[in-house]
N, C-alpha and C positions, 0 to 999 in steps of 0.2 A: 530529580537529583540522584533520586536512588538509581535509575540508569544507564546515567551517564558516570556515575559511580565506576559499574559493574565495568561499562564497556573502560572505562581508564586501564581497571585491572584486567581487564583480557589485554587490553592491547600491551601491560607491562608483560605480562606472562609470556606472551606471545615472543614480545623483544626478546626474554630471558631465555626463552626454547633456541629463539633463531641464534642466540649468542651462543648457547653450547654448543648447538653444531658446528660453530666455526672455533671454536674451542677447541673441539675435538679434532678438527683437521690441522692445527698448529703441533708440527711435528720437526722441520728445519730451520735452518742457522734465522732464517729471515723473520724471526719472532713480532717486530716492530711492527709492522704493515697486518699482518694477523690480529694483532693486538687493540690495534687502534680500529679495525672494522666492527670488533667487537664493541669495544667502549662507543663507538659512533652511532651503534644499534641501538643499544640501552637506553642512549643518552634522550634519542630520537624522542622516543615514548613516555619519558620521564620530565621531559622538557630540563634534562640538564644540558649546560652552553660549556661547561669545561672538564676538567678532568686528567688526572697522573695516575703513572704508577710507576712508582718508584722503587729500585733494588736496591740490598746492599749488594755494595761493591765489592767484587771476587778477590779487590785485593789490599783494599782497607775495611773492613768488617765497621769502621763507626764511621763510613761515611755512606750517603745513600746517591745515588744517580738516577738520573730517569731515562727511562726506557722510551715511554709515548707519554704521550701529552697534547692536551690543548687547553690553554688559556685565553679567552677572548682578549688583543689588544697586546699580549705577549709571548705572540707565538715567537721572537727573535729571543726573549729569556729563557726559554724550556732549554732550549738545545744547548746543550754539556750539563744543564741545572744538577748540581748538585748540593748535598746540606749534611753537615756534621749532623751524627746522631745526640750529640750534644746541647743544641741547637736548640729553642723551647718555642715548637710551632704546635700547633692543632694534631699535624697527621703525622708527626716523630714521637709526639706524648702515643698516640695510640697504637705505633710500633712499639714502644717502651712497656704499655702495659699491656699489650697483647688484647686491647679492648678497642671497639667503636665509639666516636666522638660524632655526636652531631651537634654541630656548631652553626645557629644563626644569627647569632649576633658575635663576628669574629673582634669587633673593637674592645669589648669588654670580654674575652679570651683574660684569663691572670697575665700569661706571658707576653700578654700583644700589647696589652695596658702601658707595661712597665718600657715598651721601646717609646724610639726618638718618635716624633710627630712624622715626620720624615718617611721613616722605615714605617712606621705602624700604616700610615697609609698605603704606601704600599703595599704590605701583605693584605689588610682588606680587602685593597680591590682586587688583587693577584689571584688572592683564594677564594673570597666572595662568602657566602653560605654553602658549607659545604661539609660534608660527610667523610671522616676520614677509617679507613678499616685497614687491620693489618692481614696481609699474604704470607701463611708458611706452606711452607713445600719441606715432605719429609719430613715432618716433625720438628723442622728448624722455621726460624723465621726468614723470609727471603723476602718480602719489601711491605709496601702500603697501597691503598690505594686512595685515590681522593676523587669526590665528584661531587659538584654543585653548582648552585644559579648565581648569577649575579645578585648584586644586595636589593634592587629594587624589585627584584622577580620575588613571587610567592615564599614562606617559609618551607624548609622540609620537616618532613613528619617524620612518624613512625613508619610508614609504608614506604618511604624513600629511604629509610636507613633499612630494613629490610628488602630491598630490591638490593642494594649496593653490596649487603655483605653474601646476599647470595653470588651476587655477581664476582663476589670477591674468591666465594665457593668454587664457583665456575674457573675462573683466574689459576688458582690454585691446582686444579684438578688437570688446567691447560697445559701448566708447568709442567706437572709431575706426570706427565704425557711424553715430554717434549725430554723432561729428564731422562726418562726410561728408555726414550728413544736414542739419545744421543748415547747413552751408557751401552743399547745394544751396540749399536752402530761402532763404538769403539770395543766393546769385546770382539762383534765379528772380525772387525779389522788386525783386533790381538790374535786371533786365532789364524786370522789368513797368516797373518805375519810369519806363525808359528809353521803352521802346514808348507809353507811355502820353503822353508828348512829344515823338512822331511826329506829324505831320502827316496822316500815312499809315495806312490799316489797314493791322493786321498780325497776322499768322496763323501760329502754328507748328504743324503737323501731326505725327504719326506717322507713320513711314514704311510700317509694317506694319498698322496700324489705321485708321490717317486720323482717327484721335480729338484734337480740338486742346489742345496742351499751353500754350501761352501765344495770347496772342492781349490785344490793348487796345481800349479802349473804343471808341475809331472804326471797326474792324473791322465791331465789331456795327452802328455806325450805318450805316453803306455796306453791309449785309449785309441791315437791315431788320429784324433780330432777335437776339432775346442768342443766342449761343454756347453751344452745350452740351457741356460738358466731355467727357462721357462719349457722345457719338453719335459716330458716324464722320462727317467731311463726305462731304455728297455734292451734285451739281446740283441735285437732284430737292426736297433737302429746305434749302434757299437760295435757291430761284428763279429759277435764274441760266438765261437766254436769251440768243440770239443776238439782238443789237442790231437793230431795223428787225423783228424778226419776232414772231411767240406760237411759237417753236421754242425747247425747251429748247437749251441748249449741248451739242454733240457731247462726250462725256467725251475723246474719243481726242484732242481737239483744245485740250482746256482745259490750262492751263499746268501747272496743278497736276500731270495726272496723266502730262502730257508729259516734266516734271522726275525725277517717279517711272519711267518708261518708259527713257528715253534719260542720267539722269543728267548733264541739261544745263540752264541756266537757258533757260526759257521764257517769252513773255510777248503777251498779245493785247489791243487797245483796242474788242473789239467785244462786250464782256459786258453786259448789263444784266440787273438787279435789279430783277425786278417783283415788290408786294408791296400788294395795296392799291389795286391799279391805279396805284400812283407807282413812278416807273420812277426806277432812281438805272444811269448809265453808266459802267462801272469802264476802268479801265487795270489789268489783270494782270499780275501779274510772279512768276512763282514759281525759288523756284532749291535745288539740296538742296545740306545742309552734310553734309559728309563725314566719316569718322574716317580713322585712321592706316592703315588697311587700304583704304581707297577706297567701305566701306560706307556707303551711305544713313542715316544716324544721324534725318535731320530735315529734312520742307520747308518752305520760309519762302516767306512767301505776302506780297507787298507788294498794299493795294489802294486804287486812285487814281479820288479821284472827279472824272471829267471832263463830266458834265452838261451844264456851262455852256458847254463848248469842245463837247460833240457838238451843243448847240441851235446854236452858233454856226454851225459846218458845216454845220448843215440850214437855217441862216436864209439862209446865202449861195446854195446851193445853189438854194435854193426862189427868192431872188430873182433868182441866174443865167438857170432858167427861165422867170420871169417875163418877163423881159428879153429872152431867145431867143423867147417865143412871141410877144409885144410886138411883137419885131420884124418876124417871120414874117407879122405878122395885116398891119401897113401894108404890107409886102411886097404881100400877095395881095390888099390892097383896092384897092392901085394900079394894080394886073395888071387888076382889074374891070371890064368894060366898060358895063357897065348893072345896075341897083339891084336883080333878083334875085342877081347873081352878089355884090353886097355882103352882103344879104341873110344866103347862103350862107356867104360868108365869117365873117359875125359869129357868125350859131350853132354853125357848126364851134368856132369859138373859145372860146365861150362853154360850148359841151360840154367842150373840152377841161380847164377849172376843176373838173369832176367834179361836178358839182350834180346831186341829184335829176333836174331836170329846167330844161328854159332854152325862153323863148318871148320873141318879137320883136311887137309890137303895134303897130299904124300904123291911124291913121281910115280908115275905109271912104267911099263918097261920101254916106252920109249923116252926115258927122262924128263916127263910134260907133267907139271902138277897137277893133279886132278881132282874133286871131292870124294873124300871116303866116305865120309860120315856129316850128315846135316843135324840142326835139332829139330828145326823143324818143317824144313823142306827144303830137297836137291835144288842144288839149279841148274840150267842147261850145261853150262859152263863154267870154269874155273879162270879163263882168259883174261875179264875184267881184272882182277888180280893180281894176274902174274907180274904186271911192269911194277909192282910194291910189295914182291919176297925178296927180302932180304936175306944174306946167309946169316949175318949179326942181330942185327937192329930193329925193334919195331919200329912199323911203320903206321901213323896216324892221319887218315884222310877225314877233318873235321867237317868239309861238304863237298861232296863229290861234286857240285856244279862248277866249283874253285880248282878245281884238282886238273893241273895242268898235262901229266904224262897219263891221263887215259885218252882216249879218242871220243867225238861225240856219241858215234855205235853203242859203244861201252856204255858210255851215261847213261844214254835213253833205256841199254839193257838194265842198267843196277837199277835206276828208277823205277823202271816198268816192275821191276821187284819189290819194290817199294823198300829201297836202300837208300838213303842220301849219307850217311857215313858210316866208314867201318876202320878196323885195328887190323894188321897182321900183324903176326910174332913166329917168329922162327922157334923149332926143339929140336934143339943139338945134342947128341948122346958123345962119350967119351971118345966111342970109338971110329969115329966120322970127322971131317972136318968140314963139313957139309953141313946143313940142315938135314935130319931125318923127315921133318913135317913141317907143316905149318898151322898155327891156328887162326884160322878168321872172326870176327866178332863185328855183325853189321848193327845198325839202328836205322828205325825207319824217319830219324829227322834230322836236322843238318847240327852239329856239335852235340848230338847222342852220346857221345862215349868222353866222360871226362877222366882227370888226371889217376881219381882213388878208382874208376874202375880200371883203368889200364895198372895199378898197381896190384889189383888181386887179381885180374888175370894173368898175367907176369907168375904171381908165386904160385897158382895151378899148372901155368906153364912149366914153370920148375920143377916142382913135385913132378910132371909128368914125366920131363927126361931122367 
């Protein structure tokens, strides 16, 4: 007796173990089907044949619903079953007083007594022998539960009301699982909602993974690409450079991982995003949120697209220089004492723009343009050229293979040079109504020479006459 005792309780125990693992894995809307695999565990090994559990209602507090259920012979009653808290059953008294009822003799129940013959039979056979226990969740109370044999099966004991309210334990702990879960599930969602009417990327990381737990939709567009949930961030795999160069980002230096390192907000304006050959220029800002221990919980990665302010900076910059060279060049043309030292000055100058290559042309005494001055090397000839000096006008050949008034001679000559476009521009002095010279400005690729540089060499040109 005493062993088949023993084995009874391993095999409830057992039930009770394999009920909380499915316990634990009840986490979405689909509660009902979680619910009852549990109850159908328990029931297994207990030899119980029925069983509820009942909530109150989210939106009458005194009335209760059932969630699952099985009652032998009235499985069509369960479905919508609901009972005023009012009501004077077995498993509402023990919602009411926050206590366990075990109940096997339910006719002689006070409250069962006193209905019609009718109803009272009813609820006997309905309920049978049964155990009723209450469910709170969060320190409130959220339903009951009930589970028992029919009247002519064994009575329950002590050991059955203890199995049920642990199960009840179980129940409870399921809930408050499944609470916590739907509670994150709608902050994240409050917070996407939020991020997503930033302005701003934004980026929450792991602190241990670097795998992104939030993150909105501007992120990815300043990033160049969607987000993926499940990758670690890293430089390598975002593209992320040092502004002005083809150098990845130093990691020891990016915010992100600086935040992660020292547990201090970080933040640099020298990122860019190359993807495509399209560069987008960030403002970084990472900073980590902390818990009540001081631990690292999450970095939050702000990211600001400054494109239009870093072109801005390089527009001023680029035309500061212009301005300082500008300057420099009437400087040393004044200094000059006779028209090679001018000469010299212009091609310096003119080198300094960075072209391919830069040639100065002036009539020979038989009136044929010829090169005076190269920056960095002669070339046979000046011929290629001539049918595009102008006495006014610049002239701009964007790819010499296009360029209709040379000959193919010519072509194969300027290529074999390794020229596919170049600029002339006439220098007209006061006293001429002529071109004095001409400046040339090759590239060795086909639309080399765009609009802002044909505008700063134009103003050296000027300066020069």
């Amino acid at each position: 007796f005493e062993a088949s005792r023993a084995q009874i309780e391993a095999q409830r125990a057992l039930a009770l173990a394999e009920a909380a693992q499915l316990a634990n894995r009840i986490a979405g809307d689909d509660i009902a089907v979680g619910m009852d695999d549990i109850f159908a565990r328990v029931a297994e090994d207990a030899n119980f044949d029925r069983w509820l559990l009942m909530r109150v209602s989210e939106t009458d507090p005194d009335m209760l619903e059932t969630l699952v259920g099985k009652i032998p012979g009235f499985d069509e009653a369960i479905i919508g079953l609901q009972y005023n808290l009012y009501f004077e059953l077995p498993m509402i008294d023990s919602l009411r007083r926050g206590s366990t009822l075990l109940i096997n003799d339910p006719a002689h129940y006070p409250s069962v007594v006193m209905m019609d013959d009718a109803v009272k039979e009813g609820i006997i056979s309905f309920f049978g022998k049964h155990i009723a226990t209450p469910v709170t969740l969060a320190g409130q109370r959220y339903g009951v539960i009930m589970m028992g044999r029919s009247l002519d099966a064994e009575d329950l004991d002590v050991r059955d009301q203890q199995l049920v309210e642990t199960l009840a334990t179980q129940v409870s702990i399921a809930l408050e699982n499944r609470r916590l879960f739907r509670q994150t599930q709608q902050e994240q969602q409050n917070l996407k909602s939020i991020l997503e009417t930033l302005p701003a990327g934004v980026l929450v990381l792991d602190p241990i993974t670097l795998i992104p737990m939030q993150f909105n939709q501007q992120a990815q567009v300043y990033l160049g690409q969607e987000i993926d949930p499940l990758t670690p961030f890293t430089i390598e795999k975002y593209n992320l450079y040092r502004t002005g160069t083809q150098l990845l980002y130093p990691q020891e230096e990016m915010p992100i991982f600086l935040a992660l390192a020292t547990g201090e907000e970080a933040a640099t304006d020298d990122v860019a995003v190359i993807v495509d050959d399209i560069q987008i220029d960030l403002l970084v800002n990472a900073a980590p949120i902390k818990d009540e221990n001081g631990g690292i919980k999450q970095i939050v990665v702000a990211l600001q697209d400054i494109t239009s302010l870093r072109t801005l900076e390089n527009t001023l910059q680029e035309n500061l220089r212009e301005t300082v060279s500008l300057y420099e060049a009437q400087r040393q043309l004044a200094e000059a004492v006779g028209l090679s030292d001018v000469l010299d000055v212009v091609i310096t100058h003119l080198g300094l723009q960075q072209p391919t290559d830069a040639y100065i042309l002036m009539r020979d005494i038989h009136q044929k343009p010829t090169i005076v001055r190269a920056y960095v090397q002669l070339l046979d000839s000046a011929d290629p050229f001539i049918p595009f000096l102008q006495d006014s006008d610049n002239v701009l050949i964007e790819n010499i293979a296009d360029a209709k008034n040379i000959t193919d001679t010519y072509k194969q000559f300027l290529i074999d040079a390794g020229i596919f476009s170049f600029l002339t521009m006439p220098i007209r002095i006061s006293t001429s109504d002529k071109p004095y010279a001409w400046l040339v400005i090759v590239d060795d690729k086909p639309d080399g020479i765009g609009l802002d540089d044909e505008r700063v060499y134009t103003q050296l040109r000027d300066v020069s006459a």
